[in-house]
PDB file of N, CA, C and O in Angstrom, chain B, residues numbered from 101:
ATOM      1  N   UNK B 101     102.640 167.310-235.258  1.00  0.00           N
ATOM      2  CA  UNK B 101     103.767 166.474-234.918  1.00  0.00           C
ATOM      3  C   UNK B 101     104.143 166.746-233.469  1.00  0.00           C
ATOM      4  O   UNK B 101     104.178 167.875-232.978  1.00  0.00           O
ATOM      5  N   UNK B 102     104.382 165.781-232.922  1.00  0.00           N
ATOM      6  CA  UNK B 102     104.747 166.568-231.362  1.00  0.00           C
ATOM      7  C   UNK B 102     104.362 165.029-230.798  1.00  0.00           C
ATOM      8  O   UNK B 102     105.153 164.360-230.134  1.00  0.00           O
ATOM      9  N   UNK B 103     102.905 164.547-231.204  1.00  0.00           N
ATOM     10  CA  UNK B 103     101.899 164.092-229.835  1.00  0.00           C
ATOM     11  C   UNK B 103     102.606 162.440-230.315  1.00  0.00           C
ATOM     12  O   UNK B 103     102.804 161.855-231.379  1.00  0.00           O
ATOM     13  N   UNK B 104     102.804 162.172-228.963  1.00  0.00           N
ATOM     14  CA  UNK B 104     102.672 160.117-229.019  1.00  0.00           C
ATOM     15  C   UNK B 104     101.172 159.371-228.260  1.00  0.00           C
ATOM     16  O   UNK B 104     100.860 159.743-227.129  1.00  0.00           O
ATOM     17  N   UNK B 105     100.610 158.674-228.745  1.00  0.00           N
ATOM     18  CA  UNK B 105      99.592 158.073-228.362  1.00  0.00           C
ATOM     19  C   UNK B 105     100.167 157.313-227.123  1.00  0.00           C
ATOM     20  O   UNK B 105     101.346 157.086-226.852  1.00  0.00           O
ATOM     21  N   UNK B 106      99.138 157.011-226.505  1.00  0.00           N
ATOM     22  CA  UNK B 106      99.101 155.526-225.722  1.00  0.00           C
ATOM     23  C   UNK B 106      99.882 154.465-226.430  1.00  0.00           C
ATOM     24  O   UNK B 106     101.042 154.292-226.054  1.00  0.00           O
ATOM     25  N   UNK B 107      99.493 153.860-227.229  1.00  0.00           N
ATOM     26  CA  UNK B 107     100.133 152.743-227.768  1.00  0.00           C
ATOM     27  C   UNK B 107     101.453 153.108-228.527  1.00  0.00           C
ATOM     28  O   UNK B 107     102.016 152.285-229.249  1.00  0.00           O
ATOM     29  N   UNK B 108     101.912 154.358-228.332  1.00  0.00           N
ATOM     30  CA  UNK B 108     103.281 154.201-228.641  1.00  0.00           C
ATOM     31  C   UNK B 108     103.806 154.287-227.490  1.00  0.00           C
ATOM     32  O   UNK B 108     105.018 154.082-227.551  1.00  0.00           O
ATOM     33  N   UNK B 109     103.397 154.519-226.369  1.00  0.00           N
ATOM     34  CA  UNK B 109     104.234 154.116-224.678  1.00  0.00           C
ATOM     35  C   UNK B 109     104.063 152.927-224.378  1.00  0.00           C
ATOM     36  O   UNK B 109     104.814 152.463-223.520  1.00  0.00           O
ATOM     37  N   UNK B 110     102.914 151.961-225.048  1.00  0.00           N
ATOM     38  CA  UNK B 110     102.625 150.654-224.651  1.00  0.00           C
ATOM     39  C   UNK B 110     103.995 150.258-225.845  1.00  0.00           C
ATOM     40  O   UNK B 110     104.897 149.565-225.376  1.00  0.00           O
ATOM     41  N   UNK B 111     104.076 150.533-226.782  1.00  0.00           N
ATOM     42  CA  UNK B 111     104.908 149.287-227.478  1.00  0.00           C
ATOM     43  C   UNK B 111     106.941 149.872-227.360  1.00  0.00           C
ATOM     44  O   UNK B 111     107.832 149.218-227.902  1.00  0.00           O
ATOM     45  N   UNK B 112     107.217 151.275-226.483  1.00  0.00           N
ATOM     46  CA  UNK B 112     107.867 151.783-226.205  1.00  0.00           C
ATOM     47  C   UNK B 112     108.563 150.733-225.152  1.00  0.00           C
ATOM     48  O   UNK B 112     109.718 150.309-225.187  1.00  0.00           O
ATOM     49  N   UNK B 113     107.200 150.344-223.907  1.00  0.00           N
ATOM     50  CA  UNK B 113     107.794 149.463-222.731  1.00  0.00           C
ATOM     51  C   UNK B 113     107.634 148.176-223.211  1.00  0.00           C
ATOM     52  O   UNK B 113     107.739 147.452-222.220  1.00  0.00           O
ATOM     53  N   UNK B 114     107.428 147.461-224.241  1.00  0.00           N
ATOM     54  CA  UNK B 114     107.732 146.464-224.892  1.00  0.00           C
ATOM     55  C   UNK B 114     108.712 145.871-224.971  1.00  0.00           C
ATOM     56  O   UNK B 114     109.261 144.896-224.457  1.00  0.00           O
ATOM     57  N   UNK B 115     109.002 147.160-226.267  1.00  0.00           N
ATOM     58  CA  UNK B 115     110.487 147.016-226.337  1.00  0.00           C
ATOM     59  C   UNK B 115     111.447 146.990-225.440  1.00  0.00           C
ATOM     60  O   UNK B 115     112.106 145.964-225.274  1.00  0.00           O
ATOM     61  N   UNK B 116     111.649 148.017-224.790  1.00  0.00           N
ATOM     62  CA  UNK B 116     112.258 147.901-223.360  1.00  0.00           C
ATOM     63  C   UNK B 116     112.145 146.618-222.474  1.00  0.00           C
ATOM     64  O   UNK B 116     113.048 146.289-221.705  1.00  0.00           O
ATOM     65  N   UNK B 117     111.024 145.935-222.618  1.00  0.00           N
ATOM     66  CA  UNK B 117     111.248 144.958-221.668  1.00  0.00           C
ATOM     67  C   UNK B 117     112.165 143.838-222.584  1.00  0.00           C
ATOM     68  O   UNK B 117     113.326 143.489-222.369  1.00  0.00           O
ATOM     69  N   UNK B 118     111.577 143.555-223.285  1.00  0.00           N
ATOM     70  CA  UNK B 118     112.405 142.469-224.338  1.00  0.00           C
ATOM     71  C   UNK B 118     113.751 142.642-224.654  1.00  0.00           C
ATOM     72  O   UNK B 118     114.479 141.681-224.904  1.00  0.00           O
ATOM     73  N   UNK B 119     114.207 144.014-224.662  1.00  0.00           N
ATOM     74  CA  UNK B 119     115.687 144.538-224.817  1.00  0.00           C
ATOM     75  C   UNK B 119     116.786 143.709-223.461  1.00  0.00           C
ATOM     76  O   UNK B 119     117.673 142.862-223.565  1.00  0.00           O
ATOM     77  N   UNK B 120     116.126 144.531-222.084  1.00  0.00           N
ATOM     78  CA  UNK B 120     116.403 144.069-220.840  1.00  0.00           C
ATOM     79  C   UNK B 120     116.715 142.250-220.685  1.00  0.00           C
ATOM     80  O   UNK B 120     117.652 141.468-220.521  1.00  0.00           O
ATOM     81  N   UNK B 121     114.807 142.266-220.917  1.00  0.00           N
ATOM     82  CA  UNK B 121     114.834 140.320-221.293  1.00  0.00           C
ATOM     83  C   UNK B 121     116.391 139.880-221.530  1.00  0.00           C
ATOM     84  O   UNK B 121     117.265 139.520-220.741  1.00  0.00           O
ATOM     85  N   UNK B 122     116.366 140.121-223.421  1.00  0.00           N
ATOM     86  CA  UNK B 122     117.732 139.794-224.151  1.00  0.00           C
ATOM     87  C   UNK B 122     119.154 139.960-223.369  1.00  0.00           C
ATOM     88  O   UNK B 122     119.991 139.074-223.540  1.00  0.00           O
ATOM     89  N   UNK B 123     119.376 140.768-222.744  1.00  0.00           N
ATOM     90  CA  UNK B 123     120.679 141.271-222.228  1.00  0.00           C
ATOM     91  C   UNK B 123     120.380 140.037-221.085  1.00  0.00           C
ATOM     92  O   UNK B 123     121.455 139.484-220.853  1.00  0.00           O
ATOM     93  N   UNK B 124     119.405 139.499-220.391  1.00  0.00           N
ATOM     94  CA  UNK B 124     119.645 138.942-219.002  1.00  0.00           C
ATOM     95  C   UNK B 124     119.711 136.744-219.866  1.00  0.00           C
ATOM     96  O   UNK B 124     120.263 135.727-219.448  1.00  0.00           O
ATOM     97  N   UNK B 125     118.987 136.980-220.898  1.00  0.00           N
ATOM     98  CA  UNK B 125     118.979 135.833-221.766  1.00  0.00           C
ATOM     99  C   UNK B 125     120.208 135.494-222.194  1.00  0.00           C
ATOM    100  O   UNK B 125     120.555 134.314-222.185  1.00  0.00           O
ATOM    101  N   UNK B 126     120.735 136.132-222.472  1.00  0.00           N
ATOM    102  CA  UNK B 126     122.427 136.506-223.164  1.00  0.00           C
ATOM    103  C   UNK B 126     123.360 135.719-222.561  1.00  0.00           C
ATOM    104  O   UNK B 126     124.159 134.897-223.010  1.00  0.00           O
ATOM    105  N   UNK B 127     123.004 136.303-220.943  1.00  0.00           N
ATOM    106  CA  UNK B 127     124.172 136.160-220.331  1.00  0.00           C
ATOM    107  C   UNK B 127     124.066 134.863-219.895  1.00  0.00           C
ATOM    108  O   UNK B 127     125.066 134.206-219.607  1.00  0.00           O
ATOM    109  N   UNK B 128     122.769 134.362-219.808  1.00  0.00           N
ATOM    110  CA  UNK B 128     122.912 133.078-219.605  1.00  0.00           C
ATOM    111  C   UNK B 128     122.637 131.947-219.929  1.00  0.00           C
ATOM    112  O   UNK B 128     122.343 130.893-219.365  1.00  0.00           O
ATOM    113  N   UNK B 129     122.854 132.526-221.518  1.00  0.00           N
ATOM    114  CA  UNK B 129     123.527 131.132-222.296  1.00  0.00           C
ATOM    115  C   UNK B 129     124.394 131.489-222.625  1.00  0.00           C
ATOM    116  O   UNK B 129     124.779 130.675-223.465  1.00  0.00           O
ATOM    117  N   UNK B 130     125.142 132.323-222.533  1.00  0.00           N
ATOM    118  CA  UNK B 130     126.561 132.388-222.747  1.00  0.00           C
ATOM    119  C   UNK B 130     127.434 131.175-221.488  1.00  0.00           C
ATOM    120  O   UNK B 130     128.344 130.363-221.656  1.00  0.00           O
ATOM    121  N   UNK B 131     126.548 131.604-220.140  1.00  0.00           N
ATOM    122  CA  UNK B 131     127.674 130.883-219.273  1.00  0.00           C
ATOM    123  C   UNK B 131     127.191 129.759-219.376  1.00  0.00           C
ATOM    124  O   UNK B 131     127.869 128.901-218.812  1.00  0.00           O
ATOM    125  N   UNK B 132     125.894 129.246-220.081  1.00  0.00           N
ATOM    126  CA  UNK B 132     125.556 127.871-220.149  1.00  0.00           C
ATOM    127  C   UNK B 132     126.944 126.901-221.387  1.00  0.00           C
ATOM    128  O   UNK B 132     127.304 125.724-221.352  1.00  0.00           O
ATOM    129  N   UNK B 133     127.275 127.772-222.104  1.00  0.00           N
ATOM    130  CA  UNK B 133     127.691 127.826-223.279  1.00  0.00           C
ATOM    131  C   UNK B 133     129.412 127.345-222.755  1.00  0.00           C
ATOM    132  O   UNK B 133     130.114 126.635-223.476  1.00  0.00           O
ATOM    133  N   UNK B 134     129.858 127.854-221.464  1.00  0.00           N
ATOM    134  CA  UNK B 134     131.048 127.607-220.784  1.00  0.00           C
ATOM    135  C   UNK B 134     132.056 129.178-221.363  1.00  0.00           C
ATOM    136  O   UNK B 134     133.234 129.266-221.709  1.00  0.00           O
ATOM    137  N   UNK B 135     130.764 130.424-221.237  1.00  0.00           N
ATOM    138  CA  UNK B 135     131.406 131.794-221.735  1.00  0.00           C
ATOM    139  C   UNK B 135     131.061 132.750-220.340  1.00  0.00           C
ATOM    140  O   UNK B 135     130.315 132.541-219.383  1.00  0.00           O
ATOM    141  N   UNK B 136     131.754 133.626-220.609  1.00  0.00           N
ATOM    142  CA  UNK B 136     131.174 134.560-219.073  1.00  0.00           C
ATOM    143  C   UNK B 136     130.122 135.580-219.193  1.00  0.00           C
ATOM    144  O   UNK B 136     130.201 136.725-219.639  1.00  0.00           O
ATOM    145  N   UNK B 137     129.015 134.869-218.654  1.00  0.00           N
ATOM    146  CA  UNK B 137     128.027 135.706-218.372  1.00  0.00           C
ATOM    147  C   UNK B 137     127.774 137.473-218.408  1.00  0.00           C
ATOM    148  O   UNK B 137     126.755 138.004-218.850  1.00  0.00           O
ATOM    149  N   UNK B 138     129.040 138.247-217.793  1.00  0.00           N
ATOM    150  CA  UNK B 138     129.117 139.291-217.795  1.00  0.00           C
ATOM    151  C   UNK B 138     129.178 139.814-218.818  1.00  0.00           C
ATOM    152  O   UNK B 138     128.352 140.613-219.260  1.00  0.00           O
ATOM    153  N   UNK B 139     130.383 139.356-219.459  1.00  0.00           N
ATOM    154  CA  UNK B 139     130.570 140.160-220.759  1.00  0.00           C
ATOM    155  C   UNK B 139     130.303 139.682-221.881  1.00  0.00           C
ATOM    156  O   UNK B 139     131.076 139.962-222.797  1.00  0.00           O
ATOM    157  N   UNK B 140     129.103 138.796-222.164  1.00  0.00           N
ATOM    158  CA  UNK B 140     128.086 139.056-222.962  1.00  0.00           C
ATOM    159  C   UNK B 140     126.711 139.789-222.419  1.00  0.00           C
ATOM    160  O   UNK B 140     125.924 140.483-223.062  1.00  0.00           O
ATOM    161  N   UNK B 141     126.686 139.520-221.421  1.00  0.00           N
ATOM    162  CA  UNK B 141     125.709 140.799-221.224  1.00  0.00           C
ATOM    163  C   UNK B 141     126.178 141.987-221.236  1.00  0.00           C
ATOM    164  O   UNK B 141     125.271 142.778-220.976  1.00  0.00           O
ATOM    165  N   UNK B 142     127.120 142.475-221.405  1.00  0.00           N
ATOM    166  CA  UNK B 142     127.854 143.724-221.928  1.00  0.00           C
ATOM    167  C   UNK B 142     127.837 143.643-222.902  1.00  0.00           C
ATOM    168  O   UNK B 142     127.347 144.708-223.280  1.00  0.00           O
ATOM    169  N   UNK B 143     128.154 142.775-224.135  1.00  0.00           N
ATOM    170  CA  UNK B 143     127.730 142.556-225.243  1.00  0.00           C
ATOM    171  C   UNK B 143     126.243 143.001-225.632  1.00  0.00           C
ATOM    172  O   UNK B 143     125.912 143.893-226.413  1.00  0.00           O
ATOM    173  N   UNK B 144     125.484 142.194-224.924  1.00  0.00           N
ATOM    174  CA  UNK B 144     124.108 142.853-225.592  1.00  0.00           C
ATOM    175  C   UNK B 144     123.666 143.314-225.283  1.00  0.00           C
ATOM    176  O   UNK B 144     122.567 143.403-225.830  1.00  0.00           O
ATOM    177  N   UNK B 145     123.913 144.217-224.012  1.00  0.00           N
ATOM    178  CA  UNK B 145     123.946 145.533-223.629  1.00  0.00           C
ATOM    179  C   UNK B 145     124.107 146.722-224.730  1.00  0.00           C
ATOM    180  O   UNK B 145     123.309 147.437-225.337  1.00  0.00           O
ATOM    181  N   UNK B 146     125.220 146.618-224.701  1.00  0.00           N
ATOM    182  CA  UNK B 146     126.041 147.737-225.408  1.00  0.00           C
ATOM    183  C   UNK B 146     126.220 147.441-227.038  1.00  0.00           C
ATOM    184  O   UNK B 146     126.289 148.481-227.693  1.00  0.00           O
ATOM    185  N   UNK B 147     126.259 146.891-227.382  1.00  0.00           N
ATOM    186  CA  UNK B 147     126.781 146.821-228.297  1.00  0.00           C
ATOM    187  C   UNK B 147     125.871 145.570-229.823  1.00  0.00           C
ATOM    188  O   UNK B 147     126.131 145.756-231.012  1.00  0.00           O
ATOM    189  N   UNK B 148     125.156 144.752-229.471  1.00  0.00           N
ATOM    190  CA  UNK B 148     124.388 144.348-230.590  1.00  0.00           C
ATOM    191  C   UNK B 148     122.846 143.692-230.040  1.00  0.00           C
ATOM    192  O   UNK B 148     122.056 143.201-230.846  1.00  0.00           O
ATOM    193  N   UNK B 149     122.680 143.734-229.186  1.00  0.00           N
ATOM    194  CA  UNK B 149     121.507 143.586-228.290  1.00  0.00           C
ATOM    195  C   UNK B 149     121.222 142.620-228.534  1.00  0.00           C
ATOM    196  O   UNK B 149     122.068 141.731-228.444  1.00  0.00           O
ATOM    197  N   UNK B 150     119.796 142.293-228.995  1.00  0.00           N
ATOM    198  CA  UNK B 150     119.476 140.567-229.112  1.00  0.00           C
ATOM    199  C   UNK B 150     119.960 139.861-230.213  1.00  0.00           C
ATOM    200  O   UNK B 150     120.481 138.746-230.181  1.00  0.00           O
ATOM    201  N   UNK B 151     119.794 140.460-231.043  1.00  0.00           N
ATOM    202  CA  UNK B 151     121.552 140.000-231.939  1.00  0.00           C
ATOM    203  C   UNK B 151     122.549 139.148-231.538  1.00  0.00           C
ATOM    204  O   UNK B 151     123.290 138.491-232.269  1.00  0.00           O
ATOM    205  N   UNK B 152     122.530 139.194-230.203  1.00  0.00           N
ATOM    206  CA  UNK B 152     123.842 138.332-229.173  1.00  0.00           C
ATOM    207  C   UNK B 152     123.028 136.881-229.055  1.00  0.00           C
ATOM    208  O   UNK B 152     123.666 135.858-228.808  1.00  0.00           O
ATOM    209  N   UNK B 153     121.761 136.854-229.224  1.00  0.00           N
ATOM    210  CA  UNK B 153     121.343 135.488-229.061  1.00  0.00           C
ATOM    211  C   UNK B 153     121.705 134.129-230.031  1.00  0.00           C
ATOM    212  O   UNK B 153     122.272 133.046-229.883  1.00  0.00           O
ATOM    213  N   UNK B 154     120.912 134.987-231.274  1.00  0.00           N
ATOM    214  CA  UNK B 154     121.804 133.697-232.514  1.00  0.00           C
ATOM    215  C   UNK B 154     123.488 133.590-232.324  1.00  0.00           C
ATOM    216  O   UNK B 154     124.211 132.595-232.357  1.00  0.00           O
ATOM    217  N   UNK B 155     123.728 134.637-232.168  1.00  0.00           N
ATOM    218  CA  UNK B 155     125.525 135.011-232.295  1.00  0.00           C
ATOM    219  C   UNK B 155     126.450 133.603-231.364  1.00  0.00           C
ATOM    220  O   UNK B 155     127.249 132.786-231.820  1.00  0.00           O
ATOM    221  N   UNK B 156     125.934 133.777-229.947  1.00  0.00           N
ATOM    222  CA  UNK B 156     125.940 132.555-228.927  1.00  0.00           C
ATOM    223  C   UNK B 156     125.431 131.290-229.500  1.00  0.00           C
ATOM    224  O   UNK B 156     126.138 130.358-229.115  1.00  0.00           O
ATOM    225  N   UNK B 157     124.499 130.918-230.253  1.00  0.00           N
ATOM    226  CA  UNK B 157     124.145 129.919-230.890  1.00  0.00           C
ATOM    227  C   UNK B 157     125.069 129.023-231.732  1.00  0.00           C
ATOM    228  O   UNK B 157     125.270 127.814-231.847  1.00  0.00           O
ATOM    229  N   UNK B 158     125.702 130.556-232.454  1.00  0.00           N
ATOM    230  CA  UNK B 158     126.746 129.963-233.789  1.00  0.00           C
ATOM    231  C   UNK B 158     127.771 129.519-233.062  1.00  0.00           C
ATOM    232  O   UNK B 158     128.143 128.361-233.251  1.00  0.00           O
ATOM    233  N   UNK B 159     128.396 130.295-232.143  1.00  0.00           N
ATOM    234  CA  UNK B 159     129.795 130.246-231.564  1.00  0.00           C
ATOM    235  C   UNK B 159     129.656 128.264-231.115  1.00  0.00           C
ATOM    236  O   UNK B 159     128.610 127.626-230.995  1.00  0.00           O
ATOM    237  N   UNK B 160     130.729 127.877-231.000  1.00  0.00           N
ATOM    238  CA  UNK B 160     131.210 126.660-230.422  1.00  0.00           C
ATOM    239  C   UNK B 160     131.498 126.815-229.074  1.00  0.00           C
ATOM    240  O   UNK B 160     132.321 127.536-228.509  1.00  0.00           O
ATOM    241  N   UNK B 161     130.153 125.495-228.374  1.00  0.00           N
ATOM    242  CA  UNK B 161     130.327 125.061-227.318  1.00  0.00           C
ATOM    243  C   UNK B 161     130.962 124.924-226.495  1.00  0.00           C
ATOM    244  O   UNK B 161     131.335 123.756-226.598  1.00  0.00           O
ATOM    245  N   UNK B 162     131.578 125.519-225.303  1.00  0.00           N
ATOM    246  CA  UNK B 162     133.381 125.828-224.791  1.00  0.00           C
ATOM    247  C   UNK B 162     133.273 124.668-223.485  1.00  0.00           C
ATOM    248  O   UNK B 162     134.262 124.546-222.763  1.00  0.00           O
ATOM    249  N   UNK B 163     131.928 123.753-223.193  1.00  0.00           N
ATOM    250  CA  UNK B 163     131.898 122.889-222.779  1.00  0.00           C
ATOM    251  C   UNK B 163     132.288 121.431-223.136  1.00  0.00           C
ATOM    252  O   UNK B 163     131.704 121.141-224.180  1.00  0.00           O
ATOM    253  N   UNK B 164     133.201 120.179-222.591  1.00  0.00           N
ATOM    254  CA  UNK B 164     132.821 119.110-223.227  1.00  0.00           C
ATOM    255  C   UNK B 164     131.281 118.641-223.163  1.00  0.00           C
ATOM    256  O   UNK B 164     130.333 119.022-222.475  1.00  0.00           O
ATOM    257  N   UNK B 165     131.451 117.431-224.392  1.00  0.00           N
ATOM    258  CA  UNK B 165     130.332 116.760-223.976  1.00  0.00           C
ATOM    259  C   UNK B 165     129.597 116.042-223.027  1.00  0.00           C
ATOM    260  O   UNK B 165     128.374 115.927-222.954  1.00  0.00           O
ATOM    261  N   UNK B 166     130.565 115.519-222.227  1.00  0.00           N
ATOM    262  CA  UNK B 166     130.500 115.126-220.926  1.00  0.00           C
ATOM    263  C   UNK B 166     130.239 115.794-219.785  1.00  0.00           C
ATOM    264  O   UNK B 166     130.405 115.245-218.696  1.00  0.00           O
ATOM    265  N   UNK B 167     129.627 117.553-219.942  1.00  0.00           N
ATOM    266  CA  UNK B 167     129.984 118.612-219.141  1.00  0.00           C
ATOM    267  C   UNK B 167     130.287 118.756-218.129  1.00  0.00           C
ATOM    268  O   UNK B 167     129.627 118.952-217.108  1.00  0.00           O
ATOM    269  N   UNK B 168     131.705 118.643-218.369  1.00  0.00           N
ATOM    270  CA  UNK B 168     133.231 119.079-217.965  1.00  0.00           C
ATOM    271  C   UNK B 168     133.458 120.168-218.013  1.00  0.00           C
ATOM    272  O   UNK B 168     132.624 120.441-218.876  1.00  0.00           O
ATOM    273  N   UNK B 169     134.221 121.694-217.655  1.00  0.00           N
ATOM    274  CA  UNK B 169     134.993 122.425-218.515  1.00  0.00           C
ATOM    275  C   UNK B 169     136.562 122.322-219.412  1.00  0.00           C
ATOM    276  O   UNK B 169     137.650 121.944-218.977  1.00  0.00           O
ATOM    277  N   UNK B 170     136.312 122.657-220.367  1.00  0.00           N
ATOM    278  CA  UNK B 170     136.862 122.348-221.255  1.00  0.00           C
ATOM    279  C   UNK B 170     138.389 123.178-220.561  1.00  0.00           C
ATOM    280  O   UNK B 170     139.444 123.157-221.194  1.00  0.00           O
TER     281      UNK B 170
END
């Protein structure tokens, strides 16, 4: 017990990248969404990570349809 292979540093920076990805994805559909960018990427930062993607999905559109801000 001790040793990590190669392919657990390959799927280590995977993850990591896709984590990062999510947090920079987040933020911007959140502000697409008419939410602030920042603090959903603090959100899926910190606190539920890509999880924040469907989450933004469910939430209601803070744009009109006409995109306006609401």
């Amino acid at each position: 017990m001790g040793t990590v292979t190669f392919d657990g540093y390959i799927l280590s920076a995977l993850v990591t990248v896709a984590l990062v990805a999510s947090i920079y994805l987040a933020g911007r559909l959140a502000e697409r969404r008419g939410r602030s960018f920042r603090t959903w990427a603090w959100i899926a930062a910190m606190l539920i990570g890509p999880l924040a993607l469907p989450l933004l999905l469910l939430l209601p559109n803070l744009h009109r349809p006409n995109g306006n801000h609401a």
